[in-house]
C-alpha positions as CSV (number, residue, x, y, z in Angstrom):
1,X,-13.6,10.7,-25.5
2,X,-14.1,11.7,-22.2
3,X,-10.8,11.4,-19.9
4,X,-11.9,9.0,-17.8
5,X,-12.7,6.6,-20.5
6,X,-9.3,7.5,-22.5
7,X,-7.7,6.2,-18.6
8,X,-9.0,3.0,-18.8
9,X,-8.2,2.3,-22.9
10,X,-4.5,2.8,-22.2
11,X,-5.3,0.0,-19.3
12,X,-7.0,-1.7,-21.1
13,X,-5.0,-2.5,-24.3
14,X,-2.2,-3.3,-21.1
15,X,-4.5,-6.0,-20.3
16,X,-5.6,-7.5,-23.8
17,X,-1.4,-7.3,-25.0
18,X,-0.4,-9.9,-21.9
19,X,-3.8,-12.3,-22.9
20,X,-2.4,-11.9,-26.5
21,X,1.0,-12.8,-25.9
22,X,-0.5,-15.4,-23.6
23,X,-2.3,-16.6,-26.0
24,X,-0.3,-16.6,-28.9
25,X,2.3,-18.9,-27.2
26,X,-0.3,-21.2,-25.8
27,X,-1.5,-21.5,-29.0
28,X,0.4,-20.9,-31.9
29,X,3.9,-22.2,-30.3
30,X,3.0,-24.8,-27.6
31,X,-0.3,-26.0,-29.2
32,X,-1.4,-26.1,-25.3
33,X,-4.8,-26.1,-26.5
34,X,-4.6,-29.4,-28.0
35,X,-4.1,-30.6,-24.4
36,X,-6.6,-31.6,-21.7
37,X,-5.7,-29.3,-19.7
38,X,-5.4,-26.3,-22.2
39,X,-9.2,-27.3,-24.1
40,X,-10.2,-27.2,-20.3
41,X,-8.7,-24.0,-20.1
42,X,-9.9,-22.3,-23.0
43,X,-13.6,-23.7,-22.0
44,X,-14.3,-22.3,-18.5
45,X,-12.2,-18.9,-20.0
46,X,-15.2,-18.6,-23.0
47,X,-17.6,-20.0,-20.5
48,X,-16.8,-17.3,-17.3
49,X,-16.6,-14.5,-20.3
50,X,-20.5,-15.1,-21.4
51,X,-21.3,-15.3,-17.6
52,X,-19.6,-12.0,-17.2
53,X,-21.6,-10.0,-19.9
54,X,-24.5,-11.6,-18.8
55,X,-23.9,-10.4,-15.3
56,X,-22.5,-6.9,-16.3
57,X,-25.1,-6.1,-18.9
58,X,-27.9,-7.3,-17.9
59,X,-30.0,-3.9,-18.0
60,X,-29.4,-4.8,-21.6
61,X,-30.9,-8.0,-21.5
62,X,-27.9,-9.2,-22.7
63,X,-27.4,-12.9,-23.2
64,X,-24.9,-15.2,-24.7
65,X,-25.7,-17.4,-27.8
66,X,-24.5,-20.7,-28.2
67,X,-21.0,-20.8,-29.3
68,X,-17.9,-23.3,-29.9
69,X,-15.6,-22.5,-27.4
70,X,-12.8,-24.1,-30.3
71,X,-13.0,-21.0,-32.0
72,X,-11.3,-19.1,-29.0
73,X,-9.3,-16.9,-31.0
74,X,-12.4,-15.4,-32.9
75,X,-14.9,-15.3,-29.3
76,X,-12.1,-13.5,-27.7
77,X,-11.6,-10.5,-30.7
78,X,-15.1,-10.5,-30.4
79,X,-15.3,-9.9,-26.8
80,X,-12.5,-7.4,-26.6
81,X,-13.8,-5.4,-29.3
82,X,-17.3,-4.6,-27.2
83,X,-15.4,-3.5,-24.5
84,X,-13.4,-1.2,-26.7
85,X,-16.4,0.2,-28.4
86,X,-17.7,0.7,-25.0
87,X,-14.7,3.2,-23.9
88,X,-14.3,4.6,-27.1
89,X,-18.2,5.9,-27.3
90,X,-19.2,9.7,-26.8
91,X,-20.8,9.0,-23.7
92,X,-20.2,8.8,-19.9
93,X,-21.9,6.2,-18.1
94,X,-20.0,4.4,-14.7
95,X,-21.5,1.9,-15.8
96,X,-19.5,1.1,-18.5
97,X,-16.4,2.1,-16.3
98,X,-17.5,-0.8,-14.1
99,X,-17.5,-3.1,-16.5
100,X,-14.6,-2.3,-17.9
101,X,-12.7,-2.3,-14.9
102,X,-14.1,-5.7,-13.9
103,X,-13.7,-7.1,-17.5
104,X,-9.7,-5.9,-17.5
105,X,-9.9,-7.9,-13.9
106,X,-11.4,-10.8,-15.6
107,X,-8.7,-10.9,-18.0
108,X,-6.0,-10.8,-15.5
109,X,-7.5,-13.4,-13.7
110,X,-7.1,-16.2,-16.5
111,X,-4.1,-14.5,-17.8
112,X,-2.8,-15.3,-14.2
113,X,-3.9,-19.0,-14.5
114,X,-2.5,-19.6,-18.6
115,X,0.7,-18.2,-17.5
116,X,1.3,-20.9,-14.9
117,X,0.3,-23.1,-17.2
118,X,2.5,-22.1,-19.9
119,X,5.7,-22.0,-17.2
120,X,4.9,-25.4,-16.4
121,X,4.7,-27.0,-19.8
122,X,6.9,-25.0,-21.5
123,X,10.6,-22.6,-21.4
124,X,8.9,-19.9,-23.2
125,X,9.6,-16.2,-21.2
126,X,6.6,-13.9,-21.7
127,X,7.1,-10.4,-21.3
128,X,4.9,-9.4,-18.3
129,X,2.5,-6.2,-18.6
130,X,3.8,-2.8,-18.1
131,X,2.8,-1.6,-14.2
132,X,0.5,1.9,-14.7
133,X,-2.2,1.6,-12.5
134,X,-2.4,-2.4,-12.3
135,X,-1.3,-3.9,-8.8
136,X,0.4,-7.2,-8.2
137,X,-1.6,-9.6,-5.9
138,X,0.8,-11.3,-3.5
139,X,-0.4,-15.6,-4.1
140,X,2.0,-17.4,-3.1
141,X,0.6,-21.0,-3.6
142,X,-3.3,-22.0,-4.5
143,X,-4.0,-25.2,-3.1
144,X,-0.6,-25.8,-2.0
145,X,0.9,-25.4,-5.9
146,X,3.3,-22.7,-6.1
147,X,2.3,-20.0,-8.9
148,X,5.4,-18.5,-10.5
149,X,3.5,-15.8,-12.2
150,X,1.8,-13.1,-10.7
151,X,-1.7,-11.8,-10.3
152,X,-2.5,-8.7,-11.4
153,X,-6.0,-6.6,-10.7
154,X,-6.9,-2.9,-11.1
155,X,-8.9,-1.1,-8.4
156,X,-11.6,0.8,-9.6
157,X,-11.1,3.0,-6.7
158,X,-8.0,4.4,-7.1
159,X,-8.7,4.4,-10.9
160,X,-11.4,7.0,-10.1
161,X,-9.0,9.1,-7.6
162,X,-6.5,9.2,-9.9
163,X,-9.0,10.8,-12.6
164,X,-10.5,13.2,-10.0
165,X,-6.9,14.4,-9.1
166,X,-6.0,15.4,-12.7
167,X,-9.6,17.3,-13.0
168,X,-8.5,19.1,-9.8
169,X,-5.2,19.7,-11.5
170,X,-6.5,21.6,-14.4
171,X,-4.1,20.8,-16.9
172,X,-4.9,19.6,-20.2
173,X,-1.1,18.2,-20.4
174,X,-2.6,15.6,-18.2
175,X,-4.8,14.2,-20.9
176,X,-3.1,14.7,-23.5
177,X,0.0,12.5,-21.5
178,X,-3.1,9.9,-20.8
179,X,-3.6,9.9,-24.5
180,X,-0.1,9.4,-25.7
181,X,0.2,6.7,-23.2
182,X,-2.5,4.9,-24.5
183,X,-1.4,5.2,-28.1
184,X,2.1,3.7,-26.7
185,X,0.7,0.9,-25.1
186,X,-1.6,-0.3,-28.3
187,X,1.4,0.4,-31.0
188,X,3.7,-1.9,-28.3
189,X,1.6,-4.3,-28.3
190,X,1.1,-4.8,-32.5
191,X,5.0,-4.6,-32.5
192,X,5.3,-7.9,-30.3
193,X,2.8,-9.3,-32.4
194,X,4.7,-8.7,-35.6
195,X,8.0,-10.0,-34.0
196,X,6.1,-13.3,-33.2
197,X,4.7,-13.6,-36.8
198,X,8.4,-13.0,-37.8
199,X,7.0,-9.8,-40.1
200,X,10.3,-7.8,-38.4
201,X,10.1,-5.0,-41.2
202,X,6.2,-4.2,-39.6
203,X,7.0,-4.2,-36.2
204,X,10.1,-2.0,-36.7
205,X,7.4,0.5,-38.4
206,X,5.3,0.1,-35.0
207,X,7.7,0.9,-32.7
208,X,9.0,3.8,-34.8
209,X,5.0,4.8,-34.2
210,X,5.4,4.3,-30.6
211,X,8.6,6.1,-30.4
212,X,6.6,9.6,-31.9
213,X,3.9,9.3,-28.8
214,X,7.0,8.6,-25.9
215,X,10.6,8.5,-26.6
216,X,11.4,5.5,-23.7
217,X,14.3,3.2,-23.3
218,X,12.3,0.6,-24.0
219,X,11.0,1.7,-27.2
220,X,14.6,2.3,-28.0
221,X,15.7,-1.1,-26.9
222,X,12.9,-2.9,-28.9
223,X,14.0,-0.9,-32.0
224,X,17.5,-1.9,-31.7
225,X,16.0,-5.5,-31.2
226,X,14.0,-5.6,-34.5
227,X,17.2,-4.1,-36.6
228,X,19.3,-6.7,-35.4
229,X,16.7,-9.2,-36.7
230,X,16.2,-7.6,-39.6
231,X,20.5,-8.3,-39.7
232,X,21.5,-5.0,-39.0
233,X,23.7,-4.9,-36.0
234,X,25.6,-2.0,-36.2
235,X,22.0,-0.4,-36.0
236,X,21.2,-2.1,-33.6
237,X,23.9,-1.1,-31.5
238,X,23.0,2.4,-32.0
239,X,19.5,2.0,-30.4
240,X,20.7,0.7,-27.6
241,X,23.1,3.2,-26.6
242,X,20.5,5.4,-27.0
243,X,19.0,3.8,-24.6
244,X,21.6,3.7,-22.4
245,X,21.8,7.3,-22.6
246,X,18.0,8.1,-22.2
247,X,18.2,6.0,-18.9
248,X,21.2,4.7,-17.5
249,X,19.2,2.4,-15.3
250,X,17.1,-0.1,-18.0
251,X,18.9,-3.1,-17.7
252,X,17.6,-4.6,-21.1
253,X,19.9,-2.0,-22.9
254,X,23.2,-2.9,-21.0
255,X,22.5,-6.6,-21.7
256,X,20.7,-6.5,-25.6
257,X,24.5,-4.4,-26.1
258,X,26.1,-7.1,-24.6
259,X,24.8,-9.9,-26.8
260,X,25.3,-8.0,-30.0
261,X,29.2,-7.7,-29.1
262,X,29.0,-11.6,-28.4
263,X,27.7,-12.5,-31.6
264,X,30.7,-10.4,-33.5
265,X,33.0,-12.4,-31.3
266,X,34.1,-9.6,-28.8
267,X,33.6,-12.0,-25.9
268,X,35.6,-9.8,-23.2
269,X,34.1,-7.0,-24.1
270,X,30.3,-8.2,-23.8
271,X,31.3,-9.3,-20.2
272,X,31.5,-6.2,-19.2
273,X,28.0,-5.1,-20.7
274,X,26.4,-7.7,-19.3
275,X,28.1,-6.9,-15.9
276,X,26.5,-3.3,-16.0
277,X,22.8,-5.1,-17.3
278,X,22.9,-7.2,-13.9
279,X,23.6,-3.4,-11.7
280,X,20.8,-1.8,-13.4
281,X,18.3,-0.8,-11.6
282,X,15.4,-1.3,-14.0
283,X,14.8,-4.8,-14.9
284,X,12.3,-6.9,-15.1
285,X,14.2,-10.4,-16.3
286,X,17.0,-10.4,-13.8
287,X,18.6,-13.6,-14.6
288,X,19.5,-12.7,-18.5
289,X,22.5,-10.9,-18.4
290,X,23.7,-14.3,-15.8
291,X,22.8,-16.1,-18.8
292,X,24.6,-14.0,-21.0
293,X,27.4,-13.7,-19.0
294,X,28.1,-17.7,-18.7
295,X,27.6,-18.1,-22.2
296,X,30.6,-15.5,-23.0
297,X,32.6,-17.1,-19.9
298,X,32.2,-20.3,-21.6
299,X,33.2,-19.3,-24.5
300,X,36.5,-18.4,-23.1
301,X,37.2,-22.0,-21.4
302,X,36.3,-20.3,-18.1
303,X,34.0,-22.8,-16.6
304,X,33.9,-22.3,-13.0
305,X,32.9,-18.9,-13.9
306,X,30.5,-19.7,-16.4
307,X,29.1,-22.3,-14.1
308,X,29.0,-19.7,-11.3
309,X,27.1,-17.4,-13.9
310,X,24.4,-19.9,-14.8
311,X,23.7,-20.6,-10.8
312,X,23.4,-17.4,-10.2
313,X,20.7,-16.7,-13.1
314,X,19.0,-20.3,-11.2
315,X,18.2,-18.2,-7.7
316,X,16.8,-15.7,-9.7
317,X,14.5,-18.0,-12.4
318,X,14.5,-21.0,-10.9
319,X,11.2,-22.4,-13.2
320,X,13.8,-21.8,-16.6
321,X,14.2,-25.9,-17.1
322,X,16.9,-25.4,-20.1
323,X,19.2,-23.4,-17.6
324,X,18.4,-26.5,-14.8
325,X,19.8,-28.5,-18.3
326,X,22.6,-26.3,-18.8
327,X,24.3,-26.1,-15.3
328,X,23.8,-29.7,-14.7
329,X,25.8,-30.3,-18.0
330,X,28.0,-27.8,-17.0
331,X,29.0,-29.7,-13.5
332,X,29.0,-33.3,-15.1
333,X,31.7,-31.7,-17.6
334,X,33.7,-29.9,-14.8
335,X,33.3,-33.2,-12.4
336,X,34.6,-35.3,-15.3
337,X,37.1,-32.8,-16.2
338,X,38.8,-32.9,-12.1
339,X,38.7,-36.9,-12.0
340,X,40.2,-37.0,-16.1
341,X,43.0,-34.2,-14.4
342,X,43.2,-36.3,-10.8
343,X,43.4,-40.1,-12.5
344,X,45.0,-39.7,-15.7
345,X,46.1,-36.2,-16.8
346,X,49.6,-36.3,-15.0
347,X,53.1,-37.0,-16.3
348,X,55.1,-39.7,-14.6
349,X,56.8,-37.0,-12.5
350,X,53.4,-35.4,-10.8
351,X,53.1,-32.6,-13.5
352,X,49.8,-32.0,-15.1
353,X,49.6,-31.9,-18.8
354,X,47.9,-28.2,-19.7
């Protein structure tokens, strides 16, 4: 496979994991679809995609058959497959590099709009794509509608730069790192998969796959993650220190540590954890080691803290409606808490009753 072609599989299978896990919890959790607004959405995505190939391969007097969009699930495997056959064939054509760089754009695009649409019908956190050569667009509202996830696109320019500087570098370690990459980024992806079909044993034997192509915190972290679902903790807590000791700056480690000392009651102890999770550098869900961190201050009867905690995790995700839930509970609890203390909670002498 020629290098270039290898290059854009690894972004590529980037691309089709976030429209998967889009897709899977529009679908298979929320039942979205079922909505008006989530047949509508499925339509113009199957409809834009035939327009695509028709546009892009037209030299192959390509055209799209007549299909029911209802089957989305089957039209998109279907669609990503040809694009995948594409890059994987013997030959070079920039052509095909066009097209797939416009297809993995094409994808972003709707996964852009079926993420806002699964914030605002739903709690669900979707892990966002990993950044290689992608770019963030910066939109900040569409039509005056703020969009809480973001855009993502690849440049076909600097895709091609990028390729012409590792020819110029000579070094067949460059390919080879392009091909373990990609191998990481497809194995990933059929490891979230399994978690969400609850087969834990499978995607344990995935990431153990991805771990032999790059040995990452992250791989080490979702390993831990899988052994604790599969109700091995102690395991668990092995992966992620690890982690924490292949980079001291992944955030998901610190905080995944955390939660597994919470759940065998060492509340104190997590606190601390959770506290090194929210100075880590690397970390793409800010506001879960606040979460974390109320829920163990809670725990312990401090509510102003764990109050403090869950506000604190609100600046950072303000679109998480269940935390919205939680600190307005929260405050009700401590408000009634101060008047029961104020109006009723004293002796006859001024002393409060503890």
């Amino acid at each position: 496979m020629d290098k270039l072609n290898s290059l854009l599989l690894a972004e590529f299978y980037t691309a089709t994991g976030y429209f998967d896990r889009l897709i899977f919890a529009f679908s298979d959790l929320e039942h979205l679809h079922n909505l008006p607004r989530g047949k509508a959405q499925m339509q113009k995505f199957i409809e834009e995609t035939n327009r695509f190939f028709e546009d892009e391969l037209y030299s192959l007097n390509f055209e799209a058959t007549q299909t029911d969009w209802t089957d989305y699930k089957k039209i998109i495997k279907n669609y990503n497959g040809l694009i995948e056959a594409f890059l994987k064939s013997p030959f070079r054509s920039d052509k095909v590099i066009t097209a797939a760089v416009n297809y993995i754009n094409h994808l972003y695009k709707h996964c852009f709009e079926i993420h806002n649409f699964v914030i605002d019908s739903t709690v669900i956190e979707i892990q966002l794509p990993r950044l290689g050569l992608i770019q963030e667009e910066n939109i900040e509202s569409i039509n005056g509608a703020a969009q809480k996830a973001p855009l993502f696109y690849l440049d076909e320019i600097n895709v091609r730069q990028y390729h012409q500087e590792n020819i110029k570098s000579n070094s067949s370690l460059v390919f080879l790192d392009i091909r373990r990459e990609e191998k990481y980024d497809e194995l990933l992806h059929k490891g979230h998969m399994s978690i969400a079909q609850n087969e834990y044993e499978e995607a344990r034997k995935y990431f153990y796959m991805a771990r032999n192509y790059k040995e990452t915190a992250e791989i080490l972290t979702l390993l831990a993650w899988t052994y604790s679902l599969l109700e091995d903790r102690q395991q668990a807590k092995i992966y992620c220190l690890q982690a924490v000791k292949k980079d001291s700056q992944y955030g998901p480690a610190y905080n995944d540590y955390g939660n597994y000392l919470l759940s065998e009651g060492q509340v104190e102890e997590s606190i601390r954890w959770f506290e090194l999770a929210k100075r880590a550098l690397n970390y793409q869900n800010r506001e879960y080691p606040y979460i974390n961190a109320g829920r163990a201050h809670a725990l312990l009867k401090n509510f102003d803290q764990a109050l403090k905690e869950f506000s604190l995790a609100l600046t950072i995700a303000p679109h998480h409606i269940e935390l919205h839930e939680t600190v307005a509970k929260l405050k009700d609890s401590l408000n009634s808490k101060m008047d029961f203390t104020e109006n009723d909670n004293v002796r006859d002498n001024g002393t409060p009753i503890i």
